[in-house]
N, C-alpha and C positions, 0 to 999 in steps of 0.2 A: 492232401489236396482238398480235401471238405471240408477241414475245419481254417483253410488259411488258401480262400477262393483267391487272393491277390497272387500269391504263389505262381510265378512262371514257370513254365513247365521246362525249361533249361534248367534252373537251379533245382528242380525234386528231383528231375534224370541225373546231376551231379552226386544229390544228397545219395538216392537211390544206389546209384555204384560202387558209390564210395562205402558205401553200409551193404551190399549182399540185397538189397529189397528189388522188388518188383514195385510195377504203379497202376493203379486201376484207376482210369479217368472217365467222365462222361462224356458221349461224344460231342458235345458244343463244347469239348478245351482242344477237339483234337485238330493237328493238322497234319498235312503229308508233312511238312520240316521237321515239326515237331517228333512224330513218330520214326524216320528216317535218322532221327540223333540220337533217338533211345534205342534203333537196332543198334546201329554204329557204335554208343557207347555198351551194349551187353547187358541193356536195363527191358526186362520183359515189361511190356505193358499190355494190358488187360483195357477193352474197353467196352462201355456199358450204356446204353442197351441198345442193343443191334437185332433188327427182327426180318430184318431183308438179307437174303443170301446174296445178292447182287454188291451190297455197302458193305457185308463181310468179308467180303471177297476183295472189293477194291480196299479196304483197312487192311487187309493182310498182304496185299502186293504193296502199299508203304511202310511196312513192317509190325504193324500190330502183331504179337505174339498169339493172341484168340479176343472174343469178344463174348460179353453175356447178354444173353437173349432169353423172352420169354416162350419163342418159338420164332423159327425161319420158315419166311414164305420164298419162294420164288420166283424172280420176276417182278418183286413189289419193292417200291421206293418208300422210304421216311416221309410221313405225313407232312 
């Protein structure tokens, strides 16, 4: 997904299952749909960078499998 930005995130969750991988996305690719089809198809996804426990938390009720952070504040939104 970094090196092929046009990449919709429907066909890397296909390549992704079809292949055994996981996907690590930045969060300006993410959306509830989007993540909600990568539960449903058994594709973990990873996404980066998450520093609010508040956006962790809502990414992981639309199914984000975890997210990377440089540290979790809480109570604090995305600049």
């Amino acid at each position: 997904l970094y090196k092929e930005p046009d990449t919709g995130l429907s066909s890397a969750i296909g390549f992704a299952r079809e292949h055994g991988l996981a996907l690590t996305i930045p969060v300006e690719r993410v959306t509830m749909d989007g993540l909600r089809e990568a539960h449903s198809a058994g594709v973990p996804i990873y996404v980066h960078t998450i520093n609010s426990a508040q956006e962790a938390l809502q990414l992981k009720h639309w199914g984000a499998s975890a997210v990377y952070t440089d540290f979790l504040v809480a109570g604090t939104t995305r600049p």
